[in-house]
DSSP file (Angstrom, degrees, kcal/mol; ACC not computed):
  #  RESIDUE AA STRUCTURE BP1 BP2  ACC     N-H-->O    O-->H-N    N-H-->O    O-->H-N    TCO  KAPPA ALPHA  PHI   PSI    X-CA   Y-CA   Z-CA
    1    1 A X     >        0   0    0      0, 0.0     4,-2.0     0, 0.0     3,-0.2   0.000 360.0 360.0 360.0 -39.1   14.9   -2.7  -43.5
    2    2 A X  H  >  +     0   0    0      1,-0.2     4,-3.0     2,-0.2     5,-0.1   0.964 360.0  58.3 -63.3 -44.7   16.6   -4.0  -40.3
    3    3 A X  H  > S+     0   0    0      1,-0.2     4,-1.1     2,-0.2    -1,-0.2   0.795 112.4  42.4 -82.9 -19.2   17.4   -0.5  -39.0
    4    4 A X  H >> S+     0   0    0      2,-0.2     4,-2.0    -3,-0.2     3,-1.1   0.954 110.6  54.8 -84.2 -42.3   13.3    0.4  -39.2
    5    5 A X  H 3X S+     0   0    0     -4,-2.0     4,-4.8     1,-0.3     5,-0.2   0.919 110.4  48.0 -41.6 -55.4   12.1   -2.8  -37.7
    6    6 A X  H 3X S+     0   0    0     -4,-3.0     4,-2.9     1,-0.2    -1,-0.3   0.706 103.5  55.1-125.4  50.3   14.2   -2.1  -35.2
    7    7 A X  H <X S+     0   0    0     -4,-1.1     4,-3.0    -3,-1.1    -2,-0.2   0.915 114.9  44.1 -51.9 -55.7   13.2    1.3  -34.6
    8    8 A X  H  X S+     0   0    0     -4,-2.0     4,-0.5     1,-0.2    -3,-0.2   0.771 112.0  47.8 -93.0   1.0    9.6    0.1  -34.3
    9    9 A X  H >X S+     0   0    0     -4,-4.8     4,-5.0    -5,-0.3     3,-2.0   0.940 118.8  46.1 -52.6 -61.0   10.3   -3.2  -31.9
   10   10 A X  H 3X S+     0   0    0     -4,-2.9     4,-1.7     1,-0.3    -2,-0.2   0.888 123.7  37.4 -57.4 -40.9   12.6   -0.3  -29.7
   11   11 A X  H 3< S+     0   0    0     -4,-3.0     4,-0.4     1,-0.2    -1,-0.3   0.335 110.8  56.4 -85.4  11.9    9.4    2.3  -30.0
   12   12 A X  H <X S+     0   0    0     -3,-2.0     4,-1.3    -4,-0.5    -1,-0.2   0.396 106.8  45.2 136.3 -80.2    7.1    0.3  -29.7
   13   13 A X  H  X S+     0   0    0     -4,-5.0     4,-1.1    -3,-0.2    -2,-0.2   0.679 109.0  56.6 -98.5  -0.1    8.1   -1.2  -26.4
   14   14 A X  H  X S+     0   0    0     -4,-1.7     4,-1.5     2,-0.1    -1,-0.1   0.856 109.7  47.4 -78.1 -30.5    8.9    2.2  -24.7
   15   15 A X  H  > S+     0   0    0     -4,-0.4     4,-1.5    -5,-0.2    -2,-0.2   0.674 115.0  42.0 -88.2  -4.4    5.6    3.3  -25.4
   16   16 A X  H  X>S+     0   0    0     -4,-1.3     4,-3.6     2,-0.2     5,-0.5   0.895 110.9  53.0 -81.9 -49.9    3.8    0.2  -24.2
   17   17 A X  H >X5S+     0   0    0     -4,-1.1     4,-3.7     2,-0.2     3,-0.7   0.926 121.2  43.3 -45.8 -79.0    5.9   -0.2  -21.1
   18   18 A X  H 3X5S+     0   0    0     -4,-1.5     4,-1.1     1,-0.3    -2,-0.2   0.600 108.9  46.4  33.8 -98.3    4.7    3.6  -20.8
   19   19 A X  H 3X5S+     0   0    0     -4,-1.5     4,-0.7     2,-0.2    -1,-0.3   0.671 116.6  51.0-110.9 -30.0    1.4    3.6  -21.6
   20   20 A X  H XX5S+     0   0    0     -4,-3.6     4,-1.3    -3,-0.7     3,-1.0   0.946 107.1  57.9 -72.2 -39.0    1.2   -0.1  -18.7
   21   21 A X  H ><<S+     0   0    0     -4,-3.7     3,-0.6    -5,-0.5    -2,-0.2   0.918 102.6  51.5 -42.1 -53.8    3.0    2.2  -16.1
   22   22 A X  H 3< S+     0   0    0     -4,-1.1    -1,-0.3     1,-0.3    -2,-0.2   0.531 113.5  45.6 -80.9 -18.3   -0.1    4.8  -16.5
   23   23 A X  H << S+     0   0    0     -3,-1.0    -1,-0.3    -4,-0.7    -2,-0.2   0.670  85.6  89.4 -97.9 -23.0   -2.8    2.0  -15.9
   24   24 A X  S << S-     0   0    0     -4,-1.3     2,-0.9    -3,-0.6    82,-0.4  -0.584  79.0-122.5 -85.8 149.2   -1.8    0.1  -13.2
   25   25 A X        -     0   0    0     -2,-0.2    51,-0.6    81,-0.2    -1,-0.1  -0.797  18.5-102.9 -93.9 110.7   -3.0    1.4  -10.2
   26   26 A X        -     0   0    0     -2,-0.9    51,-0.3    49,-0.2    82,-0.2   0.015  50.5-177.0  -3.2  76.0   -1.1    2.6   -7.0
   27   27 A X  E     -a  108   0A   0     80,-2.5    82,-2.0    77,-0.2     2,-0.5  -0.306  19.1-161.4-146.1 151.6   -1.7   -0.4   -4.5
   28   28 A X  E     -aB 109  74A   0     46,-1.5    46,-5.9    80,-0.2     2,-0.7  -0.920   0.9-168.7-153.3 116.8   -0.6   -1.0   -0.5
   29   29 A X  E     -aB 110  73A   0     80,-4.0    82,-1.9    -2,-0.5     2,-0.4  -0.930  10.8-167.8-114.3 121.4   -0.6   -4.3    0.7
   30   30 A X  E     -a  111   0A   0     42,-2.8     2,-0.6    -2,-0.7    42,-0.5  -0.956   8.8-152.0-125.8 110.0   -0.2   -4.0    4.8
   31   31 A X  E     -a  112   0A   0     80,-1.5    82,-1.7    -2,-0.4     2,-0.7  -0.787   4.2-150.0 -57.1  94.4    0.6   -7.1    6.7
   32   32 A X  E     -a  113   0A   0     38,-2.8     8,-1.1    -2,-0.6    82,-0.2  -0.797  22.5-177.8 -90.4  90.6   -0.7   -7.1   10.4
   33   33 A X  E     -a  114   0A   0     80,-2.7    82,-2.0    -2,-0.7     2,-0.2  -0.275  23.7-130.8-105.1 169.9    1.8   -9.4   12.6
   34   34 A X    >   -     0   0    0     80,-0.2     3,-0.9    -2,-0.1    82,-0.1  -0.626  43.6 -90.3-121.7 155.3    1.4  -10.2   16.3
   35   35 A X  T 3  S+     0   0    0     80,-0.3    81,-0.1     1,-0.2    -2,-0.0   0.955 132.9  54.7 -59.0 -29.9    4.8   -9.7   18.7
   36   36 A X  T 3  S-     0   0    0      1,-0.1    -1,-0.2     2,-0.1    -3,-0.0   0.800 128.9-100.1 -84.1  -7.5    5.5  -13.2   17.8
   37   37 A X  S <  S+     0   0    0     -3,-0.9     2,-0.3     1,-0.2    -1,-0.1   0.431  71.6 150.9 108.1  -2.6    5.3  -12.8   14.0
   38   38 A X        -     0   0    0     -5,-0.1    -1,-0.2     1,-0.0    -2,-0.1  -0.291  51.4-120.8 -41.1 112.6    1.7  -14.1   13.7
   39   39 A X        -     0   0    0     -2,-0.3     2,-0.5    -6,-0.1    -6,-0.2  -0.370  28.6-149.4 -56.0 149.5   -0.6  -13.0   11.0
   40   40 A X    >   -     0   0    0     -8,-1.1     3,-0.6    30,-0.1    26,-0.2  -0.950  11.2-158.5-120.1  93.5   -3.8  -11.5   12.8
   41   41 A X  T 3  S+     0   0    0     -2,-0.5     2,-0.3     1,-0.2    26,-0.2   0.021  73.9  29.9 -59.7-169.7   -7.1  -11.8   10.8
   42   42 A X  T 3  S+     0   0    0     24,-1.5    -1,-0.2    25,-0.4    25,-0.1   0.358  84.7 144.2  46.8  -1.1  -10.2   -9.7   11.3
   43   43 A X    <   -     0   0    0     -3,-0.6    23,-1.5    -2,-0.3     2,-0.3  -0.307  48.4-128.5 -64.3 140.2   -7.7   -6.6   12.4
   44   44 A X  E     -CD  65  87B   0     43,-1.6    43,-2.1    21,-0.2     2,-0.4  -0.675  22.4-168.2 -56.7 117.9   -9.0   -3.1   11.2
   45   45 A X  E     -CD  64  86B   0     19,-2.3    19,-0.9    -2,-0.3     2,-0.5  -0.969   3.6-172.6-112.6 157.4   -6.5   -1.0    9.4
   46   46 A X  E     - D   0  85B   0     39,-3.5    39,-4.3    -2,-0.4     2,-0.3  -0.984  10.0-152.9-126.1 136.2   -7.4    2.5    8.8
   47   47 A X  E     - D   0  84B   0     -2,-0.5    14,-1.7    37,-0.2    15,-1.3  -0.926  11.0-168.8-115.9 149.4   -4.8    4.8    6.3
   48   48 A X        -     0   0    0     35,-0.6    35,-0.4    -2,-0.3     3,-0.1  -0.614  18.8-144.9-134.7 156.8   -4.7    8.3    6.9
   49   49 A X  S    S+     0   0    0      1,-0.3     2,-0.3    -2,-0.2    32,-0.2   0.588  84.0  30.7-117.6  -1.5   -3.0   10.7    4.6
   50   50 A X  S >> S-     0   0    0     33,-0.1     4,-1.9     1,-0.1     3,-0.5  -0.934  83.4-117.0-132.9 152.9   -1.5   13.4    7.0
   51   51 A X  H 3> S+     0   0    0     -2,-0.3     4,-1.6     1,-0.3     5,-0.3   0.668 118.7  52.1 -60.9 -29.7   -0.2   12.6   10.9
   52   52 A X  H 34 S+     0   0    0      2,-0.2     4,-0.3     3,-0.1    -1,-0.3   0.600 100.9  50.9-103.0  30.8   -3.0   14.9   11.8
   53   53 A X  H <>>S+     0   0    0     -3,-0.5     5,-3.3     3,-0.1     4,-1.2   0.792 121.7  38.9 -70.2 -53.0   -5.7   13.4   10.0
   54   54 A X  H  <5S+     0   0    0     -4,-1.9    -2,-0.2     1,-0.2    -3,-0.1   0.674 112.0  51.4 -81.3 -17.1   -4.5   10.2   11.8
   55   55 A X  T  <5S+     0   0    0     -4,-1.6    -1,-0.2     1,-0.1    -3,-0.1   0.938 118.8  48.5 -50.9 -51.1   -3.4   11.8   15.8
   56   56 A X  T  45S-     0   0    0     -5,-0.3    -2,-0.2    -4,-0.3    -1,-0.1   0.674 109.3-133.4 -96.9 -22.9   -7.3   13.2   15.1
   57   57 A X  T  <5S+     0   0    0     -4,-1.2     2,-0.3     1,-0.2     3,-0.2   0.794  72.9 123.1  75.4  38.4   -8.9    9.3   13.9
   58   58 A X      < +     0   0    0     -5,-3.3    -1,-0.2     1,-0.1    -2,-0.1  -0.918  44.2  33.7-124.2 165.6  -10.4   11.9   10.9
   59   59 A X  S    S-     0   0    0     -2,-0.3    -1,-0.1     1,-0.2    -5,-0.1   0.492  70.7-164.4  96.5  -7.1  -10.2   11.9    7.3
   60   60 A X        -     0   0    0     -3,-0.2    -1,-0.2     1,-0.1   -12,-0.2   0.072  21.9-170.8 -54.5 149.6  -10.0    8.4    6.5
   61   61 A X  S    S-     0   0    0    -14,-1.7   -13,-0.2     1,-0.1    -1,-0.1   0.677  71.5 -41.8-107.8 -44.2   -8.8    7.5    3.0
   62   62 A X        -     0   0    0    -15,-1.3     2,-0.3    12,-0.0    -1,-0.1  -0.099  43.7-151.3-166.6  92.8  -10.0    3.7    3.9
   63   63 A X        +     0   0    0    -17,-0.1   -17,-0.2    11,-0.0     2,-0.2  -0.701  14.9 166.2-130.4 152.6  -10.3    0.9    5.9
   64   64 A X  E     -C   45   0B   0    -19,-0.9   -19,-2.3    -2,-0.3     2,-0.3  -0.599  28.9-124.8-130.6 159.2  -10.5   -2.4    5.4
   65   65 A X  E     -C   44   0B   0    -21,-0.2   -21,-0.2    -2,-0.2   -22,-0.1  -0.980  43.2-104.2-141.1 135.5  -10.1   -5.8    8.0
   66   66 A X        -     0   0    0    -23,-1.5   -24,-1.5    -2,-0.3     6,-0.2  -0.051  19.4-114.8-102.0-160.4   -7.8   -8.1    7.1
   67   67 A X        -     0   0    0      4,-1.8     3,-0.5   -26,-0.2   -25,-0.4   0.530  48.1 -91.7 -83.2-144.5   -7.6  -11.7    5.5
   68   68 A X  S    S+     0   0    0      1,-0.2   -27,-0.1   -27,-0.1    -1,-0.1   0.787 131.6  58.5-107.4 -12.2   -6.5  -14.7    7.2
   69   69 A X  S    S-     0   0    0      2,-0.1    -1,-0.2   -29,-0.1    -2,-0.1   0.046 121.7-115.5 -70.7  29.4   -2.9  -14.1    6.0
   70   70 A X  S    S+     0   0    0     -3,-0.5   -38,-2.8     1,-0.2     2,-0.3   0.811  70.5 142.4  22.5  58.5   -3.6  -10.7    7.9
   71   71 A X        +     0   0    0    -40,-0.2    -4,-1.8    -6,-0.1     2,-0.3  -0.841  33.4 177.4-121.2 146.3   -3.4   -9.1    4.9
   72   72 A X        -     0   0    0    -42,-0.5   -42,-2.8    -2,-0.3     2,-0.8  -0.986  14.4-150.2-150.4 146.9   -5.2   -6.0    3.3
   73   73 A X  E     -B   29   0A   0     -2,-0.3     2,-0.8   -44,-0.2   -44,-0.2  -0.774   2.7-158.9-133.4 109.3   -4.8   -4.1    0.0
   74   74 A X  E     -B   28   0A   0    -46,-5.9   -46,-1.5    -2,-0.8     2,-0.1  -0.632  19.0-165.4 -72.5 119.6   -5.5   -0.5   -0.5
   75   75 A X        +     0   0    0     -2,-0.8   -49,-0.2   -48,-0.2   -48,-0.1  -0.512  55.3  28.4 -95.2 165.7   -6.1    0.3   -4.1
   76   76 A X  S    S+     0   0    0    -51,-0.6     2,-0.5     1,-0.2   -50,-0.1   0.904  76.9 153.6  89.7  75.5   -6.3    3.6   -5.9
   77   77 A X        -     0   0    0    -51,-0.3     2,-0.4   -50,-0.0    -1,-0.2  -0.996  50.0-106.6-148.0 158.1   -4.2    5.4   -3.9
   78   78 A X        -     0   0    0     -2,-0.5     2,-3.8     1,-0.1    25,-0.2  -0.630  43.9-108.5 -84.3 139.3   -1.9    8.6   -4.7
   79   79 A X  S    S+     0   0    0     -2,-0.4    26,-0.2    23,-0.1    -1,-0.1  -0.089  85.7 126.2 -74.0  61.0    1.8    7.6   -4.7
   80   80 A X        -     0   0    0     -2,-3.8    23,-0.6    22,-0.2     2,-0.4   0.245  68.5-110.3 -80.5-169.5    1.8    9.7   -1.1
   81   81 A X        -     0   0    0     21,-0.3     2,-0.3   -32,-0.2    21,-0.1  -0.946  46.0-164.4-148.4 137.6    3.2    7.9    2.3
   82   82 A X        -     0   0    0     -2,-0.4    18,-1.9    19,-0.3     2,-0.4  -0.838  19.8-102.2-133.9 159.2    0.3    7.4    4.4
   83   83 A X  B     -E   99   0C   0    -35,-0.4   -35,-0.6    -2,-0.3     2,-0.4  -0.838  26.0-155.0-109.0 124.6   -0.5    6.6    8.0
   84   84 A X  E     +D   47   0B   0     14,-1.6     2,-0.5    -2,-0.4   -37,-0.2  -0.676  12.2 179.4-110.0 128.6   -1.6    3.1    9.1
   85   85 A X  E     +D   46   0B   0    -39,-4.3   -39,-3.5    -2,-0.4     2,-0.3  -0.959  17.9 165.7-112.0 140.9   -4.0    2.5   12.5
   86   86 A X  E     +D   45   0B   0     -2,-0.5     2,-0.3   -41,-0.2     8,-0.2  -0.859   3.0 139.8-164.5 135.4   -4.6   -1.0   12.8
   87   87 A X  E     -D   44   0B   0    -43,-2.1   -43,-1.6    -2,-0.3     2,-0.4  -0.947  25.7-163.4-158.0 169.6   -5.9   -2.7   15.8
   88   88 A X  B >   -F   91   0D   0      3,-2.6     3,-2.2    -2,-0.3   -45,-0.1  -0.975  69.9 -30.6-152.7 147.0   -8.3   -5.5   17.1
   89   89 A X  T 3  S-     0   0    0     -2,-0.4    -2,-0.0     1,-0.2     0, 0.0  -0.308 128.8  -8.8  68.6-138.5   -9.5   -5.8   20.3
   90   90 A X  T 3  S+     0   0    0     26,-0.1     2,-0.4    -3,-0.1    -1,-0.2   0.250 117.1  80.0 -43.5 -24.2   -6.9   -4.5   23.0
   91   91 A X  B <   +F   88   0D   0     -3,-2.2    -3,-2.6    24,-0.1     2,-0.1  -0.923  42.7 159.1-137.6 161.6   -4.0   -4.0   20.6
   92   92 A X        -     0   0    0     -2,-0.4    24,-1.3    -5,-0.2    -5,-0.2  -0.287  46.2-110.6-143.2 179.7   -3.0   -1.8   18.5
   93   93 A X    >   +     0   0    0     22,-0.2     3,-3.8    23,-0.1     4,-0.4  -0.097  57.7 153.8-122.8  24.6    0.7   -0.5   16.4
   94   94 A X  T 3  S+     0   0    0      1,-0.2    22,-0.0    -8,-0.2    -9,-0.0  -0.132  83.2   5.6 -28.6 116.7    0.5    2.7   18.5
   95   95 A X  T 3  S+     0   0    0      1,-0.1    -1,-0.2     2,-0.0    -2,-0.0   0.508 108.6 110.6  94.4 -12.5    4.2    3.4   18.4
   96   96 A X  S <  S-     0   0    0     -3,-3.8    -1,-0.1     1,-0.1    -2,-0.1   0.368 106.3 -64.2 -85.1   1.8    5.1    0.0   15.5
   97   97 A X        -     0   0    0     -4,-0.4   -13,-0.1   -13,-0.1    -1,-0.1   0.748  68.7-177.3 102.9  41.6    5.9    2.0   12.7
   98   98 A X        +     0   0    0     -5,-0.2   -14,-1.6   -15,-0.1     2,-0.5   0.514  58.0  57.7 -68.9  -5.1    2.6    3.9   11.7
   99   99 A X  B    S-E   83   0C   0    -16,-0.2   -16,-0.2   -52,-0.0    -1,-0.1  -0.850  73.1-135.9-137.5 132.5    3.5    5.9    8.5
  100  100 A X        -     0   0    0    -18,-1.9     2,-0.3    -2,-0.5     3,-0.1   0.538  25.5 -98.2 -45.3 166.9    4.8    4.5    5.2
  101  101 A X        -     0   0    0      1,-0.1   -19,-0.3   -20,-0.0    -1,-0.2  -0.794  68.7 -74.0-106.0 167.2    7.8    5.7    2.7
  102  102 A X        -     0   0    0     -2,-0.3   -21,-0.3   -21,-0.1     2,-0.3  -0.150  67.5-108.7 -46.7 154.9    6.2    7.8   -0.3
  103  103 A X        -     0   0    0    -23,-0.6     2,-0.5   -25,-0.2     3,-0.1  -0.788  24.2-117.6 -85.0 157.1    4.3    4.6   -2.7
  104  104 A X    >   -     0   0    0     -2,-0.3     3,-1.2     1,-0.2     5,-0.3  -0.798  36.2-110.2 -82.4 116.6    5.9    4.0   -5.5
  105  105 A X  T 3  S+     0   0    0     -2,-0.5    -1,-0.2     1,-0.2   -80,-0.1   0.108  99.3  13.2 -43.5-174.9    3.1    5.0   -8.5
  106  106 A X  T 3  S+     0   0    0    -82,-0.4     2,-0.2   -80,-0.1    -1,-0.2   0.512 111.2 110.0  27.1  24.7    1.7    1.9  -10.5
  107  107 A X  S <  S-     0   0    0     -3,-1.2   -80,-2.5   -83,-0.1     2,-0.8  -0.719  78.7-120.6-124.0 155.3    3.1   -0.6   -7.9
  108  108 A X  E     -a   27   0A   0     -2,-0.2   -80,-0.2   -82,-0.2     2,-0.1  -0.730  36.9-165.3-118.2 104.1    2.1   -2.7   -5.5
  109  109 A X  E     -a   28   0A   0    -82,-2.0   -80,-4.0    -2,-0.8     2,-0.3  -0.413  10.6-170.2 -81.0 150.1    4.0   -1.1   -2.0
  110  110 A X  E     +a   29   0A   0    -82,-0.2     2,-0.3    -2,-0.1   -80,-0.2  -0.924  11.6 165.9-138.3 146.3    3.9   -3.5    0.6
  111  111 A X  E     -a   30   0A   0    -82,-1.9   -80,-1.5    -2,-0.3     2,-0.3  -0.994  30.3-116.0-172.9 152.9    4.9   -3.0    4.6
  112  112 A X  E     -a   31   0A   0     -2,-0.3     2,-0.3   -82,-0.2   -80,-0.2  -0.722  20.0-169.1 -96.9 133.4    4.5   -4.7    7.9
  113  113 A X  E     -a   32   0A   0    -82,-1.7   -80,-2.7    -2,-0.3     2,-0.5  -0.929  11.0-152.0-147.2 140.7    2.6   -3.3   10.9
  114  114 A X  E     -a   33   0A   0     -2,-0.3   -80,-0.2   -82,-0.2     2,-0.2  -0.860   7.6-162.5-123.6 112.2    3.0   -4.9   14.2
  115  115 A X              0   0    0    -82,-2.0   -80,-0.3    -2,-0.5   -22,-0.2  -0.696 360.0 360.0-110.1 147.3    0.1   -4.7   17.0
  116  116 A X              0   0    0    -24,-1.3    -1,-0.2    -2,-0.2   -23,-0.1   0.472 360.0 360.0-135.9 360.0    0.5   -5.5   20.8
């Protein structure tokens, strides 16, 4: 009796862990900083999914402007590495560290973009 219980605790929770993996959705939360390490509301980010979609400003996958913790969160997304514009005004992260590591599926990947 023990040794089926816990067959179905152990199966049980591989196939729920599993079957939560497959639902959550791919997520990127991108942080906008100022050279001094300020968050920057209202900035635009745009994500790209190739360097020439994003050289060309075509193709956009989404953009968003972000909160007052200069934060924005792309949902949906294919567990890719993608290319972040974000600027407001005069400044921009030309040059800051524009294209992501692959996401990690069902996760929410998170990364720092710096405009000057």
């Amino acid at each position: 009796m023990k040794i089926i219980l816990l067959f179905i605790l152990l199966s049980s929770g591989i196939e729920g862990s599993f079957v939560e993996e497959q639902l959550l959705p791919t997520k990127l939360r991108v942080t906008v900083i100022d050279g001094l390490g300020n968050f920057v509301e209202e900035a635009s980010v745009t994500i790209y999914e190739n360097e020439k979609d994003y050289l060309a400003s075509e193709n956009v996958v989404s953009m968003l402007k972000t909160d007052k913790k200069g934060r924005v969160t792309f949902k949906n997304l294919k567990p890719i590495a993608y290319y972040i514009q974000a600027n407001k005004e005069d400044k921009n992260n030309n040059g800051e560290g524009v294209v992501t590591s692959p996401l990690a599926e069902g996760r929410i990947n998170k990364v720092n973009t710096v405009i000057e």
